[in-house]
MILO-288776 format. One record per residue (C-alpha): residue in three letters; x, y, z. Coordinates in nm, 2 decimals. Layout:
N
@aa ALA	px X	py Y	pz Z
...
END
This chain:
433
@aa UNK	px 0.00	py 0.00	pz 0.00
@aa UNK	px 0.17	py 0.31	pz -0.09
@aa UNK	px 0.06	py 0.64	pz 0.16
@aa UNK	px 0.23	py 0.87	pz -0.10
@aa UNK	px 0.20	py 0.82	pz -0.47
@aa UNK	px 0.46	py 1.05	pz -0.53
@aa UNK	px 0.71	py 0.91	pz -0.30
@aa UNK	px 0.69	py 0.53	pz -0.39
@aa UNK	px 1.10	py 0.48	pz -0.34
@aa UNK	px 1.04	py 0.62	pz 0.00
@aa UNK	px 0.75	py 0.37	pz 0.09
@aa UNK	px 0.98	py 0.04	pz -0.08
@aa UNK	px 1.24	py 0.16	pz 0.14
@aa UNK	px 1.03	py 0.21	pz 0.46
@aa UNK	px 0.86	py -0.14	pz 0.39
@aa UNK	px 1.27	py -0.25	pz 0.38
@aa UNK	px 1.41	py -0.12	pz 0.68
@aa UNK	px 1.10	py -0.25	pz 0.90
@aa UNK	px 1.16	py -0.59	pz 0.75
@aa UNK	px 1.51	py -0.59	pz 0.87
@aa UNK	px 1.45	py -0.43	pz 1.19
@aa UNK	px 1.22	py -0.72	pz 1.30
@aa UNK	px 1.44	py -1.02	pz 1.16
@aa UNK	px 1.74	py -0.85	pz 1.36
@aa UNK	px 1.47	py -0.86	pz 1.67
@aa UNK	px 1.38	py -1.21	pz 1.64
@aa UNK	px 1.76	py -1.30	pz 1.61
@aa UNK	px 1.84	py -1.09	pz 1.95
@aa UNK	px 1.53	py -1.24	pz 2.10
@aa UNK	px 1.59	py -1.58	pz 2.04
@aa UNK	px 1.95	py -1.55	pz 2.12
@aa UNK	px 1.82	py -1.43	pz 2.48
@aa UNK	px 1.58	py -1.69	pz 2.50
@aa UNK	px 1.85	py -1.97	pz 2.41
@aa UNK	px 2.10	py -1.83	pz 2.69
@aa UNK	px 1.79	py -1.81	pz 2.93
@aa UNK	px 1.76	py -2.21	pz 2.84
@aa UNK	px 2.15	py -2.29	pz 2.87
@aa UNK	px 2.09	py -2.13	pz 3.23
@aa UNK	px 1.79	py -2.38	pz 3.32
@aa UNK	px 1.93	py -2.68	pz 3.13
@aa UNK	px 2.31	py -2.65	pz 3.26
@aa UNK	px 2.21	py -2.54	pz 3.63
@aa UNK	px 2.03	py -2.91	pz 3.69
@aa UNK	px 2.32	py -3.10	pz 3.59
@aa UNK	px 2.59	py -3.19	pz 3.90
@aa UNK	px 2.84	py -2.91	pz 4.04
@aa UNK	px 3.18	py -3.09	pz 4.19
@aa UNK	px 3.16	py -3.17	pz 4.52
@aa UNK	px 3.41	py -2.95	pz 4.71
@aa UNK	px 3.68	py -3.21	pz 4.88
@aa UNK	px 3.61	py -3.23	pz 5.30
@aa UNK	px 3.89	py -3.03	pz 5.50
@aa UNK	px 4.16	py -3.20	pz 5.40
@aa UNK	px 4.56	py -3.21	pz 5.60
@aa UNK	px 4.71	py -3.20	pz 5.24
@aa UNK	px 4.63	py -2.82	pz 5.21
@aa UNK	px 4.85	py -2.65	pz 4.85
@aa UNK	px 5.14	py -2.43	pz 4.90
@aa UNK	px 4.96	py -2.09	pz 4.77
@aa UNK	px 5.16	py -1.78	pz 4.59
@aa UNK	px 4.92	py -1.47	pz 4.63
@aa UNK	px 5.01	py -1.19	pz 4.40
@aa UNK	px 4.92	py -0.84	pz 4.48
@aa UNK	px 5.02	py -0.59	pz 4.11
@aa UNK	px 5.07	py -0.26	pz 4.29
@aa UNK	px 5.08	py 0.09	pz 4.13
@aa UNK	px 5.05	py 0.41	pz 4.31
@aa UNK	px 4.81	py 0.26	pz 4.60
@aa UNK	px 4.92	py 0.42	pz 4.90
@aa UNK	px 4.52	py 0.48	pz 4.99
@aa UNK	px 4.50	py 0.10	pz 5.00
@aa UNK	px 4.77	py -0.11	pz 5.03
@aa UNK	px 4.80	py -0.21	pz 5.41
@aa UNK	px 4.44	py -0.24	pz 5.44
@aa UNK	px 4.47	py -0.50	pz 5.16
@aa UNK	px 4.78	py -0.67	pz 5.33
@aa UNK	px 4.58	py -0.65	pz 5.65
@aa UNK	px 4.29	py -0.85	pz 5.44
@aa UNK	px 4.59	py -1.15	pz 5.34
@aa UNK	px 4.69	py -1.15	pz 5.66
@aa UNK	px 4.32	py -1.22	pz 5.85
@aa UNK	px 4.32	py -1.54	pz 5.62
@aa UNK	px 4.28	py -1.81	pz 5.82
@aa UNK	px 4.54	py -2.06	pz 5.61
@aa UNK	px 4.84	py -2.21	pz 5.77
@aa UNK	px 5.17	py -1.93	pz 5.73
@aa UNK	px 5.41	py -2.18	pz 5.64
@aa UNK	px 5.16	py -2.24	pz 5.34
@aa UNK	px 5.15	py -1.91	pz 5.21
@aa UNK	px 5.36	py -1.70	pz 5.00
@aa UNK	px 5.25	py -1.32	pz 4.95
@aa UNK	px 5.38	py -1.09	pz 4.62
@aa UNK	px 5.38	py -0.75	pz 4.66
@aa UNK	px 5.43	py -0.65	pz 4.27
@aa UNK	px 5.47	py -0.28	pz 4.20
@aa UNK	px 5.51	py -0.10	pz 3.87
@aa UNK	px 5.68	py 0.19	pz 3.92
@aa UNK	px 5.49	py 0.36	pz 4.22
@aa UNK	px 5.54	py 0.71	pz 4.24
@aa UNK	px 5.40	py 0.76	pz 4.58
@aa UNK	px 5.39	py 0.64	pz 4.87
@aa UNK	px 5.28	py 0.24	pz 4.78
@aa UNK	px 5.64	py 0.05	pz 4.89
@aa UNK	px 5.68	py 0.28	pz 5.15
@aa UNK	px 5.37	py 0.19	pz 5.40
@aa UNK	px 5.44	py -0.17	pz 5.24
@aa UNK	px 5.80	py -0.19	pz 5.42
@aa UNK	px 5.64	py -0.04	pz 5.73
@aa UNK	px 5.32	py -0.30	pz 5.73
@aa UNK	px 5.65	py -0.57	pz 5.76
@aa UNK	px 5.83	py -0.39	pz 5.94
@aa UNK	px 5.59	py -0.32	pz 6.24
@aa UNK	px 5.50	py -0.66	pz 6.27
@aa UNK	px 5.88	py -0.78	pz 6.22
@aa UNK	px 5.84	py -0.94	pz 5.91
@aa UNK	px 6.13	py -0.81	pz 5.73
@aa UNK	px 6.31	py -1.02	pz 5.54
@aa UNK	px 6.07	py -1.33	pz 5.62
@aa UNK	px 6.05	py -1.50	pz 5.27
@aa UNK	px 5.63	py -1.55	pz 5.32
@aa UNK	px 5.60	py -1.13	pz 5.18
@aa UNK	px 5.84	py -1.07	pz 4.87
@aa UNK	px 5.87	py -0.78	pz 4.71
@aa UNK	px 5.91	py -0.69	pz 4.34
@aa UNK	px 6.01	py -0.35	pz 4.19
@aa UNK	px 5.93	py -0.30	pz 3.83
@aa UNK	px 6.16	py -0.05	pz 3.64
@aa UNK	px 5.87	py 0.06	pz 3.42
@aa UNK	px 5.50	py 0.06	pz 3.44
@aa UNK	px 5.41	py -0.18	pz 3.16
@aa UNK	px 5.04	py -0.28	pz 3.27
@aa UNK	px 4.88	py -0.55	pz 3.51
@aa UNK	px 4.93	py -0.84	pz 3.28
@aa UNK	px 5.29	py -0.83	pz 3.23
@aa UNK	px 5.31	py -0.77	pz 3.62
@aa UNK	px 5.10	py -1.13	pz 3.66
@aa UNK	px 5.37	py -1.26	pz 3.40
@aa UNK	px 5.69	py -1.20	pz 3.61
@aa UNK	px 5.53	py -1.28	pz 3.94
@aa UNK	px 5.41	py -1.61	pz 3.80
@aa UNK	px 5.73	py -1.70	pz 3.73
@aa UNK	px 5.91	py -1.59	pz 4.03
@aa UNK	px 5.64	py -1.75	pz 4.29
@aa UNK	px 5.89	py -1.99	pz 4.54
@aa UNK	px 5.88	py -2.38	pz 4.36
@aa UNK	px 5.68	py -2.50	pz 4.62
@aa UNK	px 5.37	py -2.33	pz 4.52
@aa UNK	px 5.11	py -2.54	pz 4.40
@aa UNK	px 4.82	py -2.28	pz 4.32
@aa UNK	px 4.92	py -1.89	pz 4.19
@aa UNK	px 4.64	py -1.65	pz 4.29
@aa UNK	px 4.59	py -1.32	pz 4.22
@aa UNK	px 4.37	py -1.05	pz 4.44
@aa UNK	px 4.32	py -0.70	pz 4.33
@aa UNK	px 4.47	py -0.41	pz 4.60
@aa UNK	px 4.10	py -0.26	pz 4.58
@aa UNK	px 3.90	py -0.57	pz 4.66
@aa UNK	px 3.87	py -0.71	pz 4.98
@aa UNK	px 3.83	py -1.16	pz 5.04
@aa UNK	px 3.52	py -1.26	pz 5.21
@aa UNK	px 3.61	py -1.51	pz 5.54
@aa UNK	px 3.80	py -1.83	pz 5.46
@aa UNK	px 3.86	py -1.75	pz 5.10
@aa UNK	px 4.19	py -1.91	pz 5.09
@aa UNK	px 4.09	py -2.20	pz 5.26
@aa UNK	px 3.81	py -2.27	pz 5.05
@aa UNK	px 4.01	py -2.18	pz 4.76
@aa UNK	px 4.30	py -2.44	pz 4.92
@aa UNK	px 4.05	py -2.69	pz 4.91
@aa UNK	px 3.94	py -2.71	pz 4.55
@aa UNK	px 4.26	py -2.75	pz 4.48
@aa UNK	px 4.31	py -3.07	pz 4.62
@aa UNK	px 4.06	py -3.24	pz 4.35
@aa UNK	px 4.26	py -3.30	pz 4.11
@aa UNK	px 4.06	py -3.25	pz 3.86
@aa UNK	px 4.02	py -2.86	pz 3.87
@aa UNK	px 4.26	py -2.64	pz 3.72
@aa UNK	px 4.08	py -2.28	pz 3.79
@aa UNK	px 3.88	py -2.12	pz 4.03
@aa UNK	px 3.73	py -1.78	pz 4.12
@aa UNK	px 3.42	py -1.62	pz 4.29
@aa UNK	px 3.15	py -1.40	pz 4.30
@aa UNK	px 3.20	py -1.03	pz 4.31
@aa UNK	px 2.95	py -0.86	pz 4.62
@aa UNK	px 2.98	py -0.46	pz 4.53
@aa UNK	px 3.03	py -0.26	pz 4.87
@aa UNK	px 2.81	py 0.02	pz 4.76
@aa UNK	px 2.54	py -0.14	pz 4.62
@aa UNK	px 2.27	py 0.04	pz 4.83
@aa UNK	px 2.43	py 0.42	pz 4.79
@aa UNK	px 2.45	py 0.36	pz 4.42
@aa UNK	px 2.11	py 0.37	pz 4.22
@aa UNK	px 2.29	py 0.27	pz 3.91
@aa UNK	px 2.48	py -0.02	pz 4.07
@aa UNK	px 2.13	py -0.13	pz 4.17
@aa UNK	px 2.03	py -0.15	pz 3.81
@aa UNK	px 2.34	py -0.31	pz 3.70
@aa UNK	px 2.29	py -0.56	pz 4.01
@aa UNK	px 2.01	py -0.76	pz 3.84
@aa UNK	px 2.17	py -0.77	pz 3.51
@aa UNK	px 2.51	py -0.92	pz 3.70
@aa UNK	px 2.29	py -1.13	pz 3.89
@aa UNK	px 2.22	py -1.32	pz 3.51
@aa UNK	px 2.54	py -1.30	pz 3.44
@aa UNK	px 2.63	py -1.51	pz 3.78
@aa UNK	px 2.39	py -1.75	pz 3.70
@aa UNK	px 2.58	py -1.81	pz 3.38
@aa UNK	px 2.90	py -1.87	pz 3.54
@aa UNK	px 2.77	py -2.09	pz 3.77
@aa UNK	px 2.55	py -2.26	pz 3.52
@aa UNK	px 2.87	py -2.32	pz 3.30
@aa UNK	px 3.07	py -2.47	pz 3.60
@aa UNK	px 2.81	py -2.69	pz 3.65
@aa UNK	px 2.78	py -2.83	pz 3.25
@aa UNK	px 3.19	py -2.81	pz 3.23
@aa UNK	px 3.39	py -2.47	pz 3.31
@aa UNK	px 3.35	py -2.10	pz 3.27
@aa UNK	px 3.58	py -1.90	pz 3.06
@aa UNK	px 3.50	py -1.58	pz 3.23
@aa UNK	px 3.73	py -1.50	pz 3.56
@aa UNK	px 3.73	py -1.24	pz 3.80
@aa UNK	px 4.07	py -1.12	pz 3.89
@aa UNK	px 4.00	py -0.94	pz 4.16
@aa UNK	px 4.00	py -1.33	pz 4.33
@aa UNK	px 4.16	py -1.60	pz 4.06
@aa UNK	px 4.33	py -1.92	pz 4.16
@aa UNK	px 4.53	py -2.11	pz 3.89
@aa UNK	px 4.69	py -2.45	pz 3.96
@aa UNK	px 5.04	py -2.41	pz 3.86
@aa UNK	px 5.03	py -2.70	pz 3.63
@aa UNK	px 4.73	py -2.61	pz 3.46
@aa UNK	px 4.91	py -2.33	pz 3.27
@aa UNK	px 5.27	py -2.40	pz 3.34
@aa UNK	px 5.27	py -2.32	pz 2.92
@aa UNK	px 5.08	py -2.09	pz 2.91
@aa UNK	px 5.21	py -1.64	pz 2.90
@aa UNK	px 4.93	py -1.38	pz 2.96
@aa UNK	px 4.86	py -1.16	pz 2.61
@aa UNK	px 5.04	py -0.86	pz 2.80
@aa UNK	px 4.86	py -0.57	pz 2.58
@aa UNK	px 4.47	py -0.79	pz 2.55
@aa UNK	px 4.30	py -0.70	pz 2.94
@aa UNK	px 4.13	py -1.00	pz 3.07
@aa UNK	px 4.45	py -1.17	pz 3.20
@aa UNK	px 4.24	py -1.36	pz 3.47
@aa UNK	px 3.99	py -1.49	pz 3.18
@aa UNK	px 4.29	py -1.58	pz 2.97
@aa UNK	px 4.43	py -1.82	pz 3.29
@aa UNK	px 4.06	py -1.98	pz 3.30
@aa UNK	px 4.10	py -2.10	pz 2.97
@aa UNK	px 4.44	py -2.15	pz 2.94
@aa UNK	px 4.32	py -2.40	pz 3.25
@aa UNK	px 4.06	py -2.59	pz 3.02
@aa UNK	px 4.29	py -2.65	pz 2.75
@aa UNK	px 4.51	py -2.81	pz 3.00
@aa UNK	px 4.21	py -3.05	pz 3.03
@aa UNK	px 4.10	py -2.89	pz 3.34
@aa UNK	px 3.79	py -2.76	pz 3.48
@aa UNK	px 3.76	py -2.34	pz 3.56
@aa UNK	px 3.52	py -2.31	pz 3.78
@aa UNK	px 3.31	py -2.03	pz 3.90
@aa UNK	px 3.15	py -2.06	pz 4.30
@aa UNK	px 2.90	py -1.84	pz 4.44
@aa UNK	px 3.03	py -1.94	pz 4.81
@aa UNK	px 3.37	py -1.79	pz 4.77
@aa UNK	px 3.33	py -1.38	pz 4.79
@aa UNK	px 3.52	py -1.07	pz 4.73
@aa UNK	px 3.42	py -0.76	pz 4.80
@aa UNK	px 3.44	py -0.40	pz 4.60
@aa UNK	px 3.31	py -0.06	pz 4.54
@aa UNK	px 3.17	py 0.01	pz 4.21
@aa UNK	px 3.26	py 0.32	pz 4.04
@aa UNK	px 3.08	py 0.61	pz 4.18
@aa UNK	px 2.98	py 0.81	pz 3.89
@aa UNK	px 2.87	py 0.74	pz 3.49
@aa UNK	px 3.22	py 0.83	pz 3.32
@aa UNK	px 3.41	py 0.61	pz 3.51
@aa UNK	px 3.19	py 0.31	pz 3.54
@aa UNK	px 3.20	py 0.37	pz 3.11
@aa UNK	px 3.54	py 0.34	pz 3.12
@aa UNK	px 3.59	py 0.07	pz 3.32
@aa UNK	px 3.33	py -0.19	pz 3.11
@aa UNK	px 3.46	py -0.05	pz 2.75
@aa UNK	px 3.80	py -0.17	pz 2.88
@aa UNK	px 3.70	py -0.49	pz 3.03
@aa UNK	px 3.49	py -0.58	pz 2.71
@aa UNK	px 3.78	py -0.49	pz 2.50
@aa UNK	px 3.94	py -0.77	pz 2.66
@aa UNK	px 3.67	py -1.01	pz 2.69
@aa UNK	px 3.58	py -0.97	pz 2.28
@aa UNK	px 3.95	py -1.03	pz 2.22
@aa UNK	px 3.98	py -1.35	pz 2.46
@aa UNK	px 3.62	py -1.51	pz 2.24
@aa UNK	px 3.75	py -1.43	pz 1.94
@aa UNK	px 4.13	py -1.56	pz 2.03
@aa UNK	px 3.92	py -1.88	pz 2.12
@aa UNK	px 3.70	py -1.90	pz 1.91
@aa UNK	px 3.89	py -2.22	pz 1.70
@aa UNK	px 3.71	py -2.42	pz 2.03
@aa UNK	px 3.36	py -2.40	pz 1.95
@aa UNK	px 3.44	py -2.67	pz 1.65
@aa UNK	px 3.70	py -2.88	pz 1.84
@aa UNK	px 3.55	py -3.16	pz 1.98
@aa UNK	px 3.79	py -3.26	pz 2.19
@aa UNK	px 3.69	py -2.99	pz 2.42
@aa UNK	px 3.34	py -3.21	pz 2.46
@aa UNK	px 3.07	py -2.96	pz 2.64
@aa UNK	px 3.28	py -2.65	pz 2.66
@aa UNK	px 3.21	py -2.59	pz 2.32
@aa UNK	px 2.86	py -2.50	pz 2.40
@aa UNK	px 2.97	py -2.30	pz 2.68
@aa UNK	px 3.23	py -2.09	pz 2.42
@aa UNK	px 2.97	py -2.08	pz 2.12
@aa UNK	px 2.71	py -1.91	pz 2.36
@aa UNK	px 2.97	py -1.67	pz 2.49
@aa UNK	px 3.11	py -1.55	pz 2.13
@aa UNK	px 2.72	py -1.51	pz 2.05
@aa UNK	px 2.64	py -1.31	pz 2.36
@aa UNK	px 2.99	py -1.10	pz 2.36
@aa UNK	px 3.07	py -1.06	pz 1.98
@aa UNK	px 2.75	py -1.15	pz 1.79
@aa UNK	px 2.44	py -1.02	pz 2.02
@aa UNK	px 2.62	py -0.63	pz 2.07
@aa UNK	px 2.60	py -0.61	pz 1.68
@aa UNK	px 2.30	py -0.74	pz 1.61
@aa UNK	px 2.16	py -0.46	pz 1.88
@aa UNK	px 2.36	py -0.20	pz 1.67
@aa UNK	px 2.20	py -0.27	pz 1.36
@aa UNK	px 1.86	py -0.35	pz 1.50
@aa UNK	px 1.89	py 0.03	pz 1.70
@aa UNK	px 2.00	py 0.23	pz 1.37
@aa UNK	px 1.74	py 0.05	pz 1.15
@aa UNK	px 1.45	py 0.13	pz 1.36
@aa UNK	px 1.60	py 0.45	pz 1.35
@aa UNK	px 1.56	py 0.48	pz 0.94
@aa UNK	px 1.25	py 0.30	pz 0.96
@aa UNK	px 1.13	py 0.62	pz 1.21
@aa UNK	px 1.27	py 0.86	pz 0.99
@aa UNK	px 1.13	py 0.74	pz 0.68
@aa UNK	px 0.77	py 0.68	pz 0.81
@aa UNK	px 0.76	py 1.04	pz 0.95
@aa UNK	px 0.88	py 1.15	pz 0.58
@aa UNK	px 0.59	py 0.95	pz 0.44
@aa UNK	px 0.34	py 1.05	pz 0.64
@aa UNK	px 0.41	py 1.41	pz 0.84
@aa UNK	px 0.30	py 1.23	pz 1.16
@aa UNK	px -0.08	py 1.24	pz 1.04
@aa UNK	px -0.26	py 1.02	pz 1.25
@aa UNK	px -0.47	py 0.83	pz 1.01
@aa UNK	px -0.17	py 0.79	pz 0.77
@aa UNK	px 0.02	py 0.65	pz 1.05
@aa UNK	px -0.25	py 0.39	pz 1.11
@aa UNK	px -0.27	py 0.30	pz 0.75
@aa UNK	px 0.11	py 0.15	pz 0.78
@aa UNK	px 0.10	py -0.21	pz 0.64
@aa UNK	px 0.06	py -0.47	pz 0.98
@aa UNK	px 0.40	py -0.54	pz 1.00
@aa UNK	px 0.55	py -0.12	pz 1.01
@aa UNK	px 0.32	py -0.07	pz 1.27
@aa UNK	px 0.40	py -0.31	pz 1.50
@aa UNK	px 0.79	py -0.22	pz 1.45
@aa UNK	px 0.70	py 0.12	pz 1.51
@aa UNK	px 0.53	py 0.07	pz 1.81
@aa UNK	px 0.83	py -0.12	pz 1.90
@aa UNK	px 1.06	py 0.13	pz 1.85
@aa UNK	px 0.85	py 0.37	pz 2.02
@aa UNK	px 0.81	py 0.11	pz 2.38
@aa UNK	px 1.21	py 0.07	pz 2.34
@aa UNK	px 1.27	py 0.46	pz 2.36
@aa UNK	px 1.01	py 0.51	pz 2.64
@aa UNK	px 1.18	py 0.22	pz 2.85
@aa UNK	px 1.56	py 0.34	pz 2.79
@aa UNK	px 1.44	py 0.69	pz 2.86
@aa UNK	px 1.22	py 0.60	pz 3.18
@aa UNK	px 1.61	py 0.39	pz 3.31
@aa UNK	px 1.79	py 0.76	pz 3.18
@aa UNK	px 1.59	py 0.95	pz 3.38
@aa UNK	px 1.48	py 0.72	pz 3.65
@aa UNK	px 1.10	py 0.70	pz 3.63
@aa UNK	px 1.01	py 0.37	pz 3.77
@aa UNK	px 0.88	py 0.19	pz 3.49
@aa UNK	px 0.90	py -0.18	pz 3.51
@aa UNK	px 1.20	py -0.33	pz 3.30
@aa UNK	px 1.27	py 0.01	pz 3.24
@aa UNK	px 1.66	py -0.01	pz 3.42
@aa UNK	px 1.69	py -0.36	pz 3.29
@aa UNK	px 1.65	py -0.25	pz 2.95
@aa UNK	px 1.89	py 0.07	pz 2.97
@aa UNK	px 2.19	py -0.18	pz 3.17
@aa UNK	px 2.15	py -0.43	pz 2.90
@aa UNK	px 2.15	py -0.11	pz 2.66
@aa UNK	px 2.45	py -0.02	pz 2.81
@aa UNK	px 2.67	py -0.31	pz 2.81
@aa UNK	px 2.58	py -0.36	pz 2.45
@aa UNK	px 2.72	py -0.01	pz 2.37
@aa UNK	px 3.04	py -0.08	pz 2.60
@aa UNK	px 3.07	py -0.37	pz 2.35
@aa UNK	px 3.05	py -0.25	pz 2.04
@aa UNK	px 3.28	py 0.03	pz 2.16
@aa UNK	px 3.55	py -0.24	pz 2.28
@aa UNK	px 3.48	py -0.40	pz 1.89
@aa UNK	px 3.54	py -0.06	pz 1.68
@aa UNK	px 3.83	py 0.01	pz 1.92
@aa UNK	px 3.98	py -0.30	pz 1.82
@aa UNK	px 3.94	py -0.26	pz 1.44
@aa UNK	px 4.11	py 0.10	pz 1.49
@aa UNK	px 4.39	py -0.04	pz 1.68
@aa UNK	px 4.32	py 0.17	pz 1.98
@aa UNK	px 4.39	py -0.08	pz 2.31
@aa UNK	px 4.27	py -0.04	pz 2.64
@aa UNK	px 4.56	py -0.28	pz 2.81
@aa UNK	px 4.69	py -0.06	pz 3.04
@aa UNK	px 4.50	py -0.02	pz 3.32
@aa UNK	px 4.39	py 0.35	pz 3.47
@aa UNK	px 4.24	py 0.40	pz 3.86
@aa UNK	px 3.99	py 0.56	pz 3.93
@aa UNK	px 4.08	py 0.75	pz 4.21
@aa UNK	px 3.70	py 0.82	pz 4.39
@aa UNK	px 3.69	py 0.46	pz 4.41
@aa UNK	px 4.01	py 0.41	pz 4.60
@aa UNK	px 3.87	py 0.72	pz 4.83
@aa UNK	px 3.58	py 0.54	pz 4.89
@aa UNK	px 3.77	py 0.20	pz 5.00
@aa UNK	px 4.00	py 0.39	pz 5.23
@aa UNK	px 3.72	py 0.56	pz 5.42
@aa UNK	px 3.53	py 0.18	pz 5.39
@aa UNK	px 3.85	py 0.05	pz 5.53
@aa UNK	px 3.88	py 0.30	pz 5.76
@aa UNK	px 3.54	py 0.24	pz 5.97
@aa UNK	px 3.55	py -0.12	pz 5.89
@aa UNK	px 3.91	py -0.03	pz 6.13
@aa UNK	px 3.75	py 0.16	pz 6.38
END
């Protein structure tokens, strides 16, 4: 049905762009829907058993990358140290990449006021040169004491929940896992409105991870709290400029013939940036890295001798690489498609309702999509309203992280953000008092 005889082209096109606007929908939905059902499907099937307290507790080398932390560091060694894991078991790496204030400093004087000085349990490394967090996991890796069964690393801004390393310990003594980290409990979660909204969209996320553990391993780490058995990726170097260094470990782990595992039990706590810019900052960098670690892997999704993991990686390219662009495409088509219709008919109600079946319905879509992300913008609470604007979000961070990539512009090295350390140090501070 044409509305304008005398602008047919415009019509064909309209008719075009609403067509592939609801095919891109349908492929975004059903994605959704089919991660939804690896959640359900995977989740029924049998987690390991963690082993009974066992005598044969690892040797454990904890790595701490350091740069510029003075506002944190001895509460962080004060967090090592309340771990209730047997000293002569425990080997702690103070890493630091060329600190320019006052970071080694109040580390010599934690050892030093509780006579620790020289004992070899707290080592400390000096970089030359700041070179970025990876390359620091690199050279402490290599230098933890021979004895070490299990290399860990724990971020100076993230605090272990009780008994971390002992549960940690005792994963580790099934042989059979190569990889283990936990689940990330964000300090300010009831200050922060927008961490709220972001809370339920995690929340799906940690049901992934622990849905993949269950089915074979998860190949997404936090390194806030990662533990790596030593001979799980003895072969295996960080991607020094590629972000997601704890990620990389996890799968490193599973090619080893290992399982990574992801469980809920063992916590970490952290603040979450406090305001938009640098929570932006910080998921366009972390998606960076987790686009380049899916499609570094992505060989494993046809490998069969990676048996059920190859699900796990075939939903996780879709979700992280795939899903982003197909949300791009669907967003800027139902933009043209808006465009045009309002060129065909100068928003005249009854030419509006004379759209063919299928422009309408798109249009109505488009129009419920801006409502709900502008409802989340402004915070009018309108169910799925902050859903939709997270999952908006994090689709935005990840095309971002994909167009940096194809300009060569990397995210590797690592920037603080220094309200977030503020906050921890006053957190610290009463936690003190």
């Amino acid at each position: 049905m044409t509305l304008n005889p005398g602008n047919a082209d415009s019509d064909i096109l309209s008719n075009f762009f609403s067509i592939a606007q609801a095919c891109l929908a349908v492929l975004v939905i059903l994605t959704l829907v089919v991660a939804r059902i690896a959640v359900a499907r995977w989740s029924r099937l049998g987690f390991p058993q963690i082993p009974e307290v066992s005598d044969e507790l690892p040797h454990i080398t904890v790595v701490l990358p350091t740069w510029n932390e003075e506002k944190v560091i001895a509460a962080k060694l004060d967090d090592i140290a309340s771990q209730d894991y047997p000293e002569e078991l425990i080997e702690v790496i103070i890493i630091d990449a060329a600190s320019n204030d006052k970071t080694l400093h109040i580390v010599r004087e934690w050892l030093s006021d509780r006579n620790l000085i020289g004992n070899p349990r707290f080592r400390i490394i000096e970089e030359p040169e700041r070179n970025g967090k990876s390359a620091s996991i690199n050279k402490s890796f290599q230098e933890a004491r021979p004895e070490s069964e299990v290399l860990m690393m724990s971020d100076v801004d993230c605090r272990l929940g009780e008994g971390t390393l002992g549960r940690v310990a005792r994963w580790f003594t099934d042989t059979s896992i190569g990889a283990v980290t936990g689940r990330q409990i964000l300090l300010n979660s009831v200050q922060s409105l927008q961490v709220g909204h972001e809370g339920r969209y995690r929340d799906f996320y940690s049901s992934l991870r622990i849905a993949e553990s269950h089915l074979d391993s998860t190949p997404i780490f936090h390194g806030e709290c990662a533990a790596y058995r030593r001979a799980a990726i003895v072969d295996h170097r960080i991607i020094e400029n590629s972000n997601a260094d704890d990620s990389q470990m996890a799968v490193a782990a599973r090619r080893s013939g290992f399982r990574a595992i992801y469980d809920p039990k063992i916590t970490f706590f952290e603040m979450a940036p406090p305001d938009n810019e640098a929570s932006r900052i910080q998921k366009v960098r972390r998606a960076q890295g987790l686009v380049r670690h899916f499609w570094r892997n992505k060989s494993m999704v046809l490998d069969d001798s990676f048996g059920s993991f190859r699900k796990v990686m075939a939903l996780e390219l879709s979700l992280h690489i795939v899903l982003p662009i197909l949300v791009l495409l669907g967003f800027l088509t139902g933009l043209v498609h808006i465009g045009l219709v309002i060129d065909s008919t100068a928003l005249e109600w009854q030419a509006i309702l004379a759209l063919p079946d299928l422009e309408l319905m798109m249009l109505l879509a488009d129009l419920l999509v801006i409502i709900l992300l502008m409802c989340g913008f402004i915070g009018l609470p309108l169910p799925a309203s902050n859903l939709s604007l997270t999952f908006f979000n994090y689709m935005v961070a990840l095309v971002r992280a994909q167009l940096l990539i194809l300009t060569g512009t990397s995210l590797h090295r690592w920037q603080q953000v220094p309200s977030v350390r503020e906050a921890l140090r006053e957190h610290d501070l009463a936690n003190h008092d």
